[in-house]
Backbone as ProteinMPNN parsed JSONL, in Angstrom:
{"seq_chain_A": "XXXXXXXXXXXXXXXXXXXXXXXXXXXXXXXXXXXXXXXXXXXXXXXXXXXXXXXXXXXXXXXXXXXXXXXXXXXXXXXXXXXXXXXXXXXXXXXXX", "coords_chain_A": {"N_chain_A": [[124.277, 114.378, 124.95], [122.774, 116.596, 125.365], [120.632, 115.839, 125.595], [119.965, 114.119, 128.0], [120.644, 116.52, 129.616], [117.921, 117.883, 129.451], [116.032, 115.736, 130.057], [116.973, 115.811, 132.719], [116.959, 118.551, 133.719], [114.799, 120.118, 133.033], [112.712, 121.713, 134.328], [114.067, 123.839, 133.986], [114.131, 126.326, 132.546], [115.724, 128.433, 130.997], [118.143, 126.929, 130.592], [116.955, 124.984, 129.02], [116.149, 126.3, 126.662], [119.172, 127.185, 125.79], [120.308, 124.797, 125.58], [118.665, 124.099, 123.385], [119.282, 126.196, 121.074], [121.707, 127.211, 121.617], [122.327, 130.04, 122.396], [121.735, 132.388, 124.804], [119.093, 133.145, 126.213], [118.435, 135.635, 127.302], [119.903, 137.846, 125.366], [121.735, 140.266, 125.416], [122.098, 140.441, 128.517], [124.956, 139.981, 129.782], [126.23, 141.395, 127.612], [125.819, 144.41, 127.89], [126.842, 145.403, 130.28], [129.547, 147.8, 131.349], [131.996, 147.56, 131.973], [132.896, 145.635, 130.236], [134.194, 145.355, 127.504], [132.477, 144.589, 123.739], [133.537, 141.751, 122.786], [132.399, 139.457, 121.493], [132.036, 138.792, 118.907], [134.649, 139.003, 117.466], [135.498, 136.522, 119.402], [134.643, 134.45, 118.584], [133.992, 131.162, 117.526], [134.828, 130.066, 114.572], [135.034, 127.763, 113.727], [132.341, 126.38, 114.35], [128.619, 126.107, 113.96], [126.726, 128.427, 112.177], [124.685, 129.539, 114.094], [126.043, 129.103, 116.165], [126.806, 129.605, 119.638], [129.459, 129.653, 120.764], [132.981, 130.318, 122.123], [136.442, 130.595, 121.236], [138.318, 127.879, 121.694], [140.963, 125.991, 123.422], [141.314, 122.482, 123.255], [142.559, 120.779, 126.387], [142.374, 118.314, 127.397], [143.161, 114.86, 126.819], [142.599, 111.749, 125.148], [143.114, 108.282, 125.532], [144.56, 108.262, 128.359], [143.821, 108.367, 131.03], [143.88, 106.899, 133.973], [142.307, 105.257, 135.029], [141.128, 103.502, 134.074], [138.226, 102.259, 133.755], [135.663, 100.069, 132.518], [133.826, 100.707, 131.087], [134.575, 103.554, 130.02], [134.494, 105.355, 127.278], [137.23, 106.825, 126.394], [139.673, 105.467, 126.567], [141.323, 102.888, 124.415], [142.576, 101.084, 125.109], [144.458, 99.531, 127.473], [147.576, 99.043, 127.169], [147.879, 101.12, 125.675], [147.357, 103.618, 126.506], [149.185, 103.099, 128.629], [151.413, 103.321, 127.499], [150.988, 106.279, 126.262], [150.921, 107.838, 128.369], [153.835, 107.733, 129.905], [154.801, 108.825, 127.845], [154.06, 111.654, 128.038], [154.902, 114.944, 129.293], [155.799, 116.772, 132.255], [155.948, 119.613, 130.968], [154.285, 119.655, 129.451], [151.527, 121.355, 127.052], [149.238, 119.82, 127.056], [146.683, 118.028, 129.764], [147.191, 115.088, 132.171]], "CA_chain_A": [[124.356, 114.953, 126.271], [121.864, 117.624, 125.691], [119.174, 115.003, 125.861], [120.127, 113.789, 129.261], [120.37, 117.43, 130.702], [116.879, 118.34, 128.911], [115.389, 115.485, 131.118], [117.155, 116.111, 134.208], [116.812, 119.645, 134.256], [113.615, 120.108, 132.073], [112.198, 122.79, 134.49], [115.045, 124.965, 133.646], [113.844, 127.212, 130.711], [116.849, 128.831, 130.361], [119.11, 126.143, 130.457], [116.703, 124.052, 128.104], [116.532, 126.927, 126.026], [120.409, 127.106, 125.799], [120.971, 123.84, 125.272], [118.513, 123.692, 122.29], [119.592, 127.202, 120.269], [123.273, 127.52, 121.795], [122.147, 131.062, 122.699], [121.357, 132.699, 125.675], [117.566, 133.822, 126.532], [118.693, 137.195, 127.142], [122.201, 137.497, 125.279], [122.268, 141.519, 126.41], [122.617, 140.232, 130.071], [126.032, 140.852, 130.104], [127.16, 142.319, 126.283], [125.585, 145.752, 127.867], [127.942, 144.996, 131.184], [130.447, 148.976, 130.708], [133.571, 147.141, 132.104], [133.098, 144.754, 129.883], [134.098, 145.371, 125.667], [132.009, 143.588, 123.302], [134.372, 141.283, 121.686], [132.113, 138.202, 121.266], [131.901, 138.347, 117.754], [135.842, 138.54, 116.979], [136.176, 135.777, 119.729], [133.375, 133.45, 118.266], [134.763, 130.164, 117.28], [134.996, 130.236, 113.12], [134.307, 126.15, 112.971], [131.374, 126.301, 114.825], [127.91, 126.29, 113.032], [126.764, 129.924, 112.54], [124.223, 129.667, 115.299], [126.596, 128.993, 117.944], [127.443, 130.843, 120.397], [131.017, 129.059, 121.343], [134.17, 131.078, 121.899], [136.838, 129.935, 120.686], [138.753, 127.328, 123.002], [141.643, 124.75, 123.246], [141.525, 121.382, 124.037], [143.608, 120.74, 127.403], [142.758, 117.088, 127.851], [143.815, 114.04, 125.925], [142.326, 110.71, 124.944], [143.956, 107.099, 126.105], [145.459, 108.883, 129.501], [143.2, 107.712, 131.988], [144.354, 105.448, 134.42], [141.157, 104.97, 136.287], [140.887, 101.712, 133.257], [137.089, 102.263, 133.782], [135.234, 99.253, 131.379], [132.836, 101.374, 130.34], [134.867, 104.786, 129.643], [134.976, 105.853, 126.017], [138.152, 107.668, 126.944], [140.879, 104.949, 126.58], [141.235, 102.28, 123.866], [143.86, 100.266, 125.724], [145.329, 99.534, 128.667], [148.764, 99.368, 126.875], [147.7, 102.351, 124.458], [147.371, 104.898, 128.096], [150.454, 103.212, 129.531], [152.32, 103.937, 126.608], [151.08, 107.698, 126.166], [151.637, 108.128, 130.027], [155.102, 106.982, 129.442], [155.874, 109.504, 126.807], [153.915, 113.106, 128.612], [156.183, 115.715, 130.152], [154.908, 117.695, 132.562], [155.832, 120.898, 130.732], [153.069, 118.994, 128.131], [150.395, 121.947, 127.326], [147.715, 118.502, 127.824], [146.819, 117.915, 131.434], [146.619, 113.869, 132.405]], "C_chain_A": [[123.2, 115.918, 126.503], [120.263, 117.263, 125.827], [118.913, 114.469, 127.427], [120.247, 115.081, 130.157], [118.834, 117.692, 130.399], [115.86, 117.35, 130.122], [115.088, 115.597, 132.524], [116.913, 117.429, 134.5], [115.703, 120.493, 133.321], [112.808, 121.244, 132.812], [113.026, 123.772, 134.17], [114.792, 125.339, 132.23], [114.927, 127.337, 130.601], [117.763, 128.068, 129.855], [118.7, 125.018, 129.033], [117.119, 125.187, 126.794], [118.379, 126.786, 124.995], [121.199, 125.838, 125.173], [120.303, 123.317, 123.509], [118.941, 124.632, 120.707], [121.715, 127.129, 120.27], [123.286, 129.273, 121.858], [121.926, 131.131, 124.013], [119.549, 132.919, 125.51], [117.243, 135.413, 126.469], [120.326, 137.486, 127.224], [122.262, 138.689, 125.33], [122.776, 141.65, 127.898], [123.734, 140.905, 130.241], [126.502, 141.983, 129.105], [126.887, 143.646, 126.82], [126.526, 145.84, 129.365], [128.683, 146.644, 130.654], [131.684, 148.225, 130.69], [133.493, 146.041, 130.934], [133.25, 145.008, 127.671], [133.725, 144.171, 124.791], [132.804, 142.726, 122.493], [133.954, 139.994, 121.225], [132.279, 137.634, 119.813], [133.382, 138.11, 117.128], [136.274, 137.074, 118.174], [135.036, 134.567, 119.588], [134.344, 132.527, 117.291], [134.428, 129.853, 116.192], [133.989, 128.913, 112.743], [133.387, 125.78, 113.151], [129.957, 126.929, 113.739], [127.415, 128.084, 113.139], [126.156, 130.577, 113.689], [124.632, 130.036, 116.755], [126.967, 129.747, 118.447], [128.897, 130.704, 120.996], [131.704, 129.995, 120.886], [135.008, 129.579, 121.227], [137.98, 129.485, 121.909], [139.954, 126.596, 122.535], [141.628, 123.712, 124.231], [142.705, 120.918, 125.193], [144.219, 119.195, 127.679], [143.198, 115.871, 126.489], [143.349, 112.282, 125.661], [143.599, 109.836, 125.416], [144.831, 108.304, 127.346], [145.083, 108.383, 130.434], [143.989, 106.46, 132.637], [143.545, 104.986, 135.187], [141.122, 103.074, 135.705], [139.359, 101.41, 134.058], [136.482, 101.076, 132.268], [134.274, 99.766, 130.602], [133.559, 103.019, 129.856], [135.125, 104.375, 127.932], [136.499, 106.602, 125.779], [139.502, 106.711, 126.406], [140.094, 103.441, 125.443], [141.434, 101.421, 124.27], [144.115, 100.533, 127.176], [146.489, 100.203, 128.217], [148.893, 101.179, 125.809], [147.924, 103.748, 126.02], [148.759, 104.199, 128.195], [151.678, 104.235, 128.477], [152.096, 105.8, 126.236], [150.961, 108.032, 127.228], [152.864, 108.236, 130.005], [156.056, 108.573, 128.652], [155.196, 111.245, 127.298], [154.959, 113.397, 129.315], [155.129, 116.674, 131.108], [154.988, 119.045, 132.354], [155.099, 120.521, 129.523], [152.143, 120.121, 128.511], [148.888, 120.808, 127.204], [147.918, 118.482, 128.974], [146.203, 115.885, 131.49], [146.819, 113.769, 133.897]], "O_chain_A": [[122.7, 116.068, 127.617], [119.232, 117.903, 126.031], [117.793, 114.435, 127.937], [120.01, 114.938, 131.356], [118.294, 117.727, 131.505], [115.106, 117.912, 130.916], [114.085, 115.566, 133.237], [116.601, 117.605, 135.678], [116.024, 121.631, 132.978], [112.115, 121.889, 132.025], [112.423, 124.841, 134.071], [115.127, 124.835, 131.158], [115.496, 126.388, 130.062], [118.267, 128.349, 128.767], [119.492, 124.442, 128.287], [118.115, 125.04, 126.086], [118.565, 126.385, 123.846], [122.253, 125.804, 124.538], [120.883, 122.613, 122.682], [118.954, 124.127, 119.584], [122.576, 127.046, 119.395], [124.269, 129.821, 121.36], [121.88, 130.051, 124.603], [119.015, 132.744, 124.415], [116.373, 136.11, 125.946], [121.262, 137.474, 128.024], [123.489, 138.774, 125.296], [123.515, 142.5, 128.394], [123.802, 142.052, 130.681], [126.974, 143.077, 129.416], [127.696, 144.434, 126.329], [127.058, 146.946, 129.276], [128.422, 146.864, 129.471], [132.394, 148.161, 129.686], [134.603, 145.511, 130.903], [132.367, 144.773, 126.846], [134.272, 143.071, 124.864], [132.743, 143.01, 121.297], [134.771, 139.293, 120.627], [132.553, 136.473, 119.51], [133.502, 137.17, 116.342], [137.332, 136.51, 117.894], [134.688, 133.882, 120.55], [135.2, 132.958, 116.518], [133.446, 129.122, 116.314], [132.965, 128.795, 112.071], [133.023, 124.838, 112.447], [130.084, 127.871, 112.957], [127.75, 128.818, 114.069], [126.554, 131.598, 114.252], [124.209, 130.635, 117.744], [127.523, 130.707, 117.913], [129.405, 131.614, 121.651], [131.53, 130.565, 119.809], [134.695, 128.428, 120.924], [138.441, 130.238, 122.768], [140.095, 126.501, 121.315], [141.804, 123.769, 125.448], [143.825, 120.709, 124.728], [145.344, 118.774, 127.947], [143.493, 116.228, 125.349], [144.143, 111.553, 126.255], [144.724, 110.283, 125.641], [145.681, 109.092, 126.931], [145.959, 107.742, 131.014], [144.503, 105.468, 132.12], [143.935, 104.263, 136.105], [141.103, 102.007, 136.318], [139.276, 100.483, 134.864], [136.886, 101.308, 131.129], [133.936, 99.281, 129.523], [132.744, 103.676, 129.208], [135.743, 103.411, 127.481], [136.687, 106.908, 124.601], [140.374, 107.337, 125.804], [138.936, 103.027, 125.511], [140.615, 100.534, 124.033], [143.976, 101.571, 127.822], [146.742, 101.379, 128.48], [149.798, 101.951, 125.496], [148.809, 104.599, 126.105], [149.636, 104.923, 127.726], [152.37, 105.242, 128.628], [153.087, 106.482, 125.974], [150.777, 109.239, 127.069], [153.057, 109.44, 130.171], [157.165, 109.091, 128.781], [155.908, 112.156, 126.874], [155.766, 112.634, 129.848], [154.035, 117.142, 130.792], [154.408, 119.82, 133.115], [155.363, 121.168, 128.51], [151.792, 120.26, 129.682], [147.716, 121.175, 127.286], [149.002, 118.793, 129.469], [145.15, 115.473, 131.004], [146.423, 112.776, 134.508]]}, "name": "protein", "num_of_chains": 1, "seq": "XXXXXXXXXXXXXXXXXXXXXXXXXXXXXXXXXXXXXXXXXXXXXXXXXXXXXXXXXXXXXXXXXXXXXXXXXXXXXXXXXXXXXXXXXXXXXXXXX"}
């Protein structure tokens, strides 16, 4: 992915930047922010290489769900594989389909 923004948006220093470190350009921007307490480093995402700059997140969405049944999506294995895990979500499911 970071090859396809790098072309499309290739005048964008920052963003190329960003996309090739996983830093900012200028990562004081906000950390010096008053309202704001620095907590990046306790909320820096453990599994991530040391470089990165990723918090730490949870996944919301969910493989095979799709019902678009796009022939080219990577997303769904199956037809019957989505119907069947359609079938079995609740909507008090913390996934969103």
């Amino acid at each position: 992915m970071g090859d396809l923004m790098e072309r499309v948006f290739g005048e964008d220093y920052e963003l190329v930047y960003y996309l090739r470190t996983g830093q900012l350009p200028e990562p004081d921007l906000f950390g010096t922010f008053p309202a704001l307490p620095d907590k990046r480093k306790e909320l820096k995402d453990k599994g991530q290489r040391k470089a990165c700059g990723c918090m730490i997140s949870k996944d919301i969405g969910m493989y095979n769900t799709c019902r678009h049944f796009c022939v080219y999506c990577y997303a769904n294995t199956s037809r019957e594989c989505v119907q069947k895990n359609v079938a079995q979500c609740s909507d008090n499911s913390e996934n969103l389909i």
